[in-house]
VEXMAR-918716 format. One record per residue (C-alpha): x, y, z; residue number from 1. Coordinates in Angstrom, 3 decimals, decimal comma, always signed. Layout:
N
+----------+----------+----------+-----+
!       xx !       yy !       zz !  nr !
+----------+----------+----------+-----+
!        X !        Y !        Z ! NUM !
...
+----------+----------+----------+-----+
This chain:
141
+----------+----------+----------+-----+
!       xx !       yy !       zz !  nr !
+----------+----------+----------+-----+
!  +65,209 ! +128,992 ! +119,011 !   1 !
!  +68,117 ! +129,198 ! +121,294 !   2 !
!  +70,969 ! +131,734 ! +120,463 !   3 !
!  +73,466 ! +130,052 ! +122,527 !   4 !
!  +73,026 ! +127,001 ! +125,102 !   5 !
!  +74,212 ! +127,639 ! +128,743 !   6 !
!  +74,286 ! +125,016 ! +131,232 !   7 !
!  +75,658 ! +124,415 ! +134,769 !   8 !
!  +76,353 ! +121,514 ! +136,517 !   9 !
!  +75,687 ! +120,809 ! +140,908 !  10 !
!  +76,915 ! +118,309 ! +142,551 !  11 !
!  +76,449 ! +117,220 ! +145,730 !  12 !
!  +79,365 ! +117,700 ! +148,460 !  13 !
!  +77,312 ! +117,371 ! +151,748 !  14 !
!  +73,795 ! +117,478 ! +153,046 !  15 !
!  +72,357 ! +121,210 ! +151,477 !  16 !
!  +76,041 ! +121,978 ! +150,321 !  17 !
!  +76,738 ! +121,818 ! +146,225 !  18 !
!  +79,203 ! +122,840 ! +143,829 !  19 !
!  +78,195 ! +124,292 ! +140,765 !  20 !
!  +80,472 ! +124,274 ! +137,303 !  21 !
!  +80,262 ! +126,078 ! +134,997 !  22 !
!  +81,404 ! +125,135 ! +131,001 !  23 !
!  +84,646 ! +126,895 ! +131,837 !  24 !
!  +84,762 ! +125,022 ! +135,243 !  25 !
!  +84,682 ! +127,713 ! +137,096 !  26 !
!  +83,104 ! +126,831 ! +140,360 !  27 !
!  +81,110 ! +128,301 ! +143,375 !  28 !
!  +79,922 ! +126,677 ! +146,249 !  29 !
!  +75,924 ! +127,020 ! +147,258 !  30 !
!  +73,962 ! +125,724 ! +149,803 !  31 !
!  +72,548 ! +126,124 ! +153,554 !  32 !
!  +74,973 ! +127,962 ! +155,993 !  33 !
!  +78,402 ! +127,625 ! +156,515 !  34 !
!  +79,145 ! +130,700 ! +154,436 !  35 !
!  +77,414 ! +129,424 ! +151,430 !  36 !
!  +75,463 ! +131,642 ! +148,896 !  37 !
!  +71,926 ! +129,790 ! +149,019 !  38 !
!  +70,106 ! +129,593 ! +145,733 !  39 !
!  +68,077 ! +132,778 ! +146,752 !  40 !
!  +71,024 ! +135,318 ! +146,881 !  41 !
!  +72,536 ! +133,317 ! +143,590 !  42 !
!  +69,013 ! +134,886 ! +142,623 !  43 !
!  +69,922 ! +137,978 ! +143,117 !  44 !
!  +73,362 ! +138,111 ! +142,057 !  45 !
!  +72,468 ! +137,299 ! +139,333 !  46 !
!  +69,600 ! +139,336 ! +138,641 !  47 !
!  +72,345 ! +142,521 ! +139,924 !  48 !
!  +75,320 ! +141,008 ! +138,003 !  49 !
!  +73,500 ! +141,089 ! +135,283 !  50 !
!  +72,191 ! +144,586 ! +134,600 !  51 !
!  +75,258 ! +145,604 ! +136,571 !  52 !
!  +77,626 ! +144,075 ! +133,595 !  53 !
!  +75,198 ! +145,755 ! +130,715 !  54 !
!  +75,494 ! +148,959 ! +132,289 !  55 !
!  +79,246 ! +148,807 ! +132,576 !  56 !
!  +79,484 ! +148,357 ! +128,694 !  57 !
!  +77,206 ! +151,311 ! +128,147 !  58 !
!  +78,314 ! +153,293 ! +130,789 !  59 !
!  +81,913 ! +152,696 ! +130,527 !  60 !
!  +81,842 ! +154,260 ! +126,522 !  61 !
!  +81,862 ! +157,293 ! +127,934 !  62 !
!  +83,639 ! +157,073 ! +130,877 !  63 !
!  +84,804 ! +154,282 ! +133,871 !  64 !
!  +82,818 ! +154,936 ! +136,606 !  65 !
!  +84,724 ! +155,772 ! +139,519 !  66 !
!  +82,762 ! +153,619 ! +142,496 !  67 !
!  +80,164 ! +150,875 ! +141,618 !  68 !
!  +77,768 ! +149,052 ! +143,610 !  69 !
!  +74,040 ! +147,091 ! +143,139 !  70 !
!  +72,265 ! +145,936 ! +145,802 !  71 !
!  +69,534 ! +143,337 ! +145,005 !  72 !
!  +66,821 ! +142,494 ! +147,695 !  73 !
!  +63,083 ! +140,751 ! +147,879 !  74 !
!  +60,862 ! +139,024 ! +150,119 !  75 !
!  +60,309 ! +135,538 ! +150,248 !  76 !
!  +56,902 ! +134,773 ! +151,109 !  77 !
!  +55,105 ! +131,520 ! +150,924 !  78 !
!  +51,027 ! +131,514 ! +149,305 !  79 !
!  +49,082 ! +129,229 ! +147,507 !  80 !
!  +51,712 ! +129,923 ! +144,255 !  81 !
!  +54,065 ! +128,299 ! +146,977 !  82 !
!  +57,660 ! +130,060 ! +147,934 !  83 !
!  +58,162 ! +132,647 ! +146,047 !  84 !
!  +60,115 ! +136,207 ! +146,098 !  85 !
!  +58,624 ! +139,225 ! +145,819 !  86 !
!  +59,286 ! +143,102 ! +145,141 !  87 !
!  +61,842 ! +142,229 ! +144,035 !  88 !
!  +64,602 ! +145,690 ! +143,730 !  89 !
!  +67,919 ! +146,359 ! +142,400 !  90 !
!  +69,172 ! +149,632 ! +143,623 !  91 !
!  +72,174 ! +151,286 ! +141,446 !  92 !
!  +75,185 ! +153,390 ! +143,553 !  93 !
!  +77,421 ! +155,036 ! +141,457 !  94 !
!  +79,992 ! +158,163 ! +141,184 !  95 !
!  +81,190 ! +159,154 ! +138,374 !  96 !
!  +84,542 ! +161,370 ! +138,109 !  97 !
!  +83,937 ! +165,448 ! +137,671 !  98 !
!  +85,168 ! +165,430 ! +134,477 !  99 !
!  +83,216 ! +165,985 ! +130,754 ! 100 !
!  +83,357 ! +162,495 ! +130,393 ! 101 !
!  +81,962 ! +161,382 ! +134,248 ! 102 !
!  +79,039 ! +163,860 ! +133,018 ! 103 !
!  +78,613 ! +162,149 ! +129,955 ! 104 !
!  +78,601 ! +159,032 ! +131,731 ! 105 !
!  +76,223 ! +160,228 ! +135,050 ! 106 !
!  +73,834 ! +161,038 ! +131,928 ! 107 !
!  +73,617 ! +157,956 ! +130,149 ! 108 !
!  +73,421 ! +156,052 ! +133,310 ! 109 !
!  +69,371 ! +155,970 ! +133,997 ! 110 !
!  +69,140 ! +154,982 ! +129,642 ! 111 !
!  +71,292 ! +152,216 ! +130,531 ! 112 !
!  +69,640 ! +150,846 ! +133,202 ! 113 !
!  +66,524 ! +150,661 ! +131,484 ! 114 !
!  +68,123 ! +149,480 ! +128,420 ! 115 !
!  +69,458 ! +146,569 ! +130,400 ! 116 !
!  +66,061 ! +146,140 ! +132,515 ! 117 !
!  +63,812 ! +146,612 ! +129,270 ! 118 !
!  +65,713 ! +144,564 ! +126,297 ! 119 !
!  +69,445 ! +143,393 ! +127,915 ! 120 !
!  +69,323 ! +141,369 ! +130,570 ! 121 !
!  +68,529 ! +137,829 ! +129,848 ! 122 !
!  +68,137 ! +137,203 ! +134,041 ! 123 !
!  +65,758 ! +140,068 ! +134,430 ! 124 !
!  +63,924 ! +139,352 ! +131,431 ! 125 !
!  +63,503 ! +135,748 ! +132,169 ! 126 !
!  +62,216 ! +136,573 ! +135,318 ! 127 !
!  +59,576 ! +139,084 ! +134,132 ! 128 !
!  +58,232 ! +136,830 ! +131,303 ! 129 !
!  +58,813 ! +134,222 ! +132,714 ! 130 !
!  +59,489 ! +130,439 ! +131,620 ! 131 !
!  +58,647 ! +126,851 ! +131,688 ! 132 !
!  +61,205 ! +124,670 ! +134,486 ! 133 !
!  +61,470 ! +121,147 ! +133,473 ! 134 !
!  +62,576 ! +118,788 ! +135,685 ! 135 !
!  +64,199 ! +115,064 ! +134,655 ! 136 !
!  +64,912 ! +112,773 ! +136,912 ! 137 !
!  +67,990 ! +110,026 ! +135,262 ! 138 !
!  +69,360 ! +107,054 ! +137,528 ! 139 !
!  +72,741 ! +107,587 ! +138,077 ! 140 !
!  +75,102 ! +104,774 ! +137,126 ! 141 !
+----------+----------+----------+-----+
Protein backbone atom coordinates (compact mmCIF):
# COMPACT_ATOMS: atom_id res chain seq x y z
CA UNK A 1 0.00 0.00 0.00
CA UNK A 2 1.52 3.23 -0.99
CA UNK A 3 1.67 6.11 1.65
CA UNK A 4 2.09 8.75 -0.82
CA UNK A 5 2.71 8.48 -4.78
CA UNK A 6 5.88 10.26 -6.15
CA UNK A 7 6.57 10.51 -9.69
CA UNK A 8 8.98 12.36 -12.05
CA UNK A 9 8.79 13.09 -15.43
CA UNK A 10 12.20 13.05 -18.36
CA UNK A 11 12.05 14.32 -21.33
CA UNK A 12 14.21 14.26 -23.95
CA UNK A 13 16.25 17.59 -24.94
CA UNK A 14 19.17 16.04 -26.99
CA UNK A 15 20.90 12.79 -27.65
CA UNK A 16 21.80 11.41 -23.67
CA UNK A 17 20.61 14.92 -22.35
CA UNK A 18 16.99 14.97 -20.30
CA UNK A 19 15.11 17.11 -18.13
CA UNK A 20 13.48 15.76 -15.29
CA UNK A 21 10.20 17.48 -13.43
CA UNK A 22 9.26 17.05 -10.68
CA UNK A 23 5.23 17.50 -9.35
CA UNK A 24 6.30 20.95 -8.24
CA UNK A 25 8.14 21.44 -11.64
CA UNK A 26 11.11 21.85 -10.34
CA UNK A 27 13.64 20.73 -12.84
CA UNK A 28 17.27 19.34 -13.22
CA UNK A 29 19.02 18.48 -16.14
CA UNK A 30 20.72 14.72 -16.45
CA UNK A 31 22.49 13.08 -18.93
CA UNK A 32 26.07 12.29 -20.60
CA UNK A 33 28.66 15.19 -20.30
CA UNK A 34 28.34 18.62 -20.80
CA UNK A 35 28.09 19.27 -17.08
CA UNK A 36 25.21 17.01 -16.60
CA UNK A 37 24.59 14.87 -13.41
CA UNK A 38 24.32 11.26 -15.10
CA UNK A 39 21.78 8.95 -13.56
CA UNK A 40 24.65 7.35 -11.43
CA UNK A 41 25.59 10.47 -9.30
CA UNK A 42 21.53 11.30 -9.23
CA UNK A 43 22.15 7.80 -7.44
CA UNK A 44 24.03 9.01 -5.07
CA UNK A 45 22.63 12.25 -4.33
CA UNK A 46 20.08 10.89 -3.60
CA UNK A 47 21.06 8.11 -1.55
CA UNK A 48 23.33 11.25 0.52
CA UNK A 49 20.43 13.78 0.30
CA UNK A 50 18.51 11.57 1.78
CA UNK A 51 20.00 10.44 5.09
CA UNK A 52 21.66 13.84 4.96
CA UNK A 53 17.97 15.61 5.28
CA UNK A 54 16.86 12.90 8.19
CA UNK A 55 19.80 13.68 10.07
CA UNK A 56 19.33 17.41 9.86
CA UNK A 57 15.81 17.01 11.53
CA UNK A 58 17.29 14.91 14.29
CA UNK A 59 20.35 16.56 14.59
CA UNK A 60 19.20 20.02 14.28
CA UNK A 61 16.70 19.45 17.73
CA UNK A 62 19.46 19.92 19.56
CA UNK A 63 21.50 22.10 17.84
CA UNK A 64 22.34 23.50 13.91
CA UNK A 65 25.30 22.01 12.98
CA UNK A 66 27.84 24.39 12.18
CA UNK A 67 29.53 22.75 8.74
CA UNK A 68 27.80 19.85 6.84
CA UNK A 69 28.91 17.65 4.20
CA UNK A 70 28.12 13.76 2.72
CA UNK A 71 30.04 12.33 0.30
CA UNK A 72 28.48 9.32 -1.53
CA UNK A 73 30.74 6.99 -3.71
CA UNK A 74 30.61 3.21 -5.35
CA UNK A 75 31.96 1.23 -8.04
CA UNK A 76 30.33 0.44 -11.07
CA UNK A 77 31.22 -2.84 -12.24
CA UNK A 78 29.67 -4.89 -14.93
CA UNK A 79 29.01 -9.16 -14.14
CA UNK A 80 26.64 -11.52 -15.16
CA UNK A 81 23.84 -9.37 -12.81
CA UNK A 82 24.86 -6.76 -15.59
CA UNK A 83 25.97 -2.94 -14.54
CA UNK A 84 25.67 -2.54 -11.34
CA UNK A 85 27.25 -0.33 -8.31
CA UNK A 86 28.85 -1.62 -5.63
CA UNK A 87 30.21 -0.77 -1.97
CA UNK A 88 28.39 1.51 -2.08
CA UNK A 89 29.48 4.44 1.06
CA UNK A 90 28.16 7.56 2.39
CA UNK A 91 30.69 9.23 4.54
CA UNK A 92 29.23 11.98 7.14
CA UNK A 93 31.58 15.43 7.86
CA UNK A 94 30.31 17.44 10.41
CA UNK A 95 31.29 20.17 13.24
CA UNK A 96 29.26 20.99 15.59
CA UNK A 97 29.63 24.42 17.67
CA UNK A 98 31.51 24.07 21.35
CA UNK A 99 28.63 24.79 23.05
CA UNK A 100 26.14 22.34 25.46
CA UNK A 101 23.99 22.16 22.69
CA UNK A 102 26.86 21.29 19.68
CA UNK A 103 27.63 18.41 22.38
CA UNK A 104 24.25 17.39 22.55
CA UNK A 105 24.09 17.42 18.96
CA UNK A 106 27.89 15.67 18.18
CA UNK A 107 26.12 12.90 20.48
CA UNK A 108 23.06 12.18 18.81
CA UNK A 109 24.73 12.33 15.51
CA UNK A 110 25.95 8.44 15.01
CA UNK A 111 21.83 7.47 16.48
CA UNK A 112 20.76 9.52 13.70
CA UNK A 113 22.55 8.19 11.09
CA UNK A 114 21.55 4.85 11.79
CA UNK A 115 18.10 5.86 12.44
CA UNK A 116 18.00 7.26 8.95
CA UNK A 117 20.12 4.20 7.41
CA UNK A 118 18.04 1.53 9.49
CA UNK A 119 14.16 2.79 9.36
CA UNK A 120 14.26 6.63 7.57
CA UNK A 121 15.44 6.76 4.44
CA UNK A 122 13.11 5.60 1.81
CA UNK A 123 16.35 5.80 -0.95
CA UNK A 124 18.58 3.74 1.24
CA UNK A 125 16.01 1.42 2.19
CA UNK A 126 14.81 0.84 -1.27
CA UNK A 127 18.09 0.12 -2.26
CA UNK A 128 18.87 -2.48 0.46
CA UNK A 129 15.55 -4.40 0.02
CA UNK A 130 15.26 -3.81 -2.93
CA UNK A 131 12.25 -3.60 -5.55
CA UNK A 132 10.57 -4.69 -8.64
CA UNK A 133 11.33 -1.91 -11.93
CA UNK A 134 8.59 -2.07 -14.38
CA UNK A 135 9.01 -0.82 -17.53
CA UNK A 136 5.92 0.34 -20.11
CA UNK A 137 6.48 1.21 -23.24
CA UNK A 138 3.14 3.78 -24.64
CA UNK A 139 3.24 5.25 -28.34
CA UNK A 140 3.41 8.71 -28.12
CA UNK A 141 0.74 10.68 -29.97
Amino acid sequence: MSDAFRSVSIERLSKARYRATNAEGDTIVVGEGDGSFSPIELLLTALAACTAIDVDYIVGKRDELASFRVRGEANKVRDKGGNHLTDIVLTFYARFEDTEAGKAAQDVMARAVKQSHDRLCTVSRTVELGTKVQSVITQLD
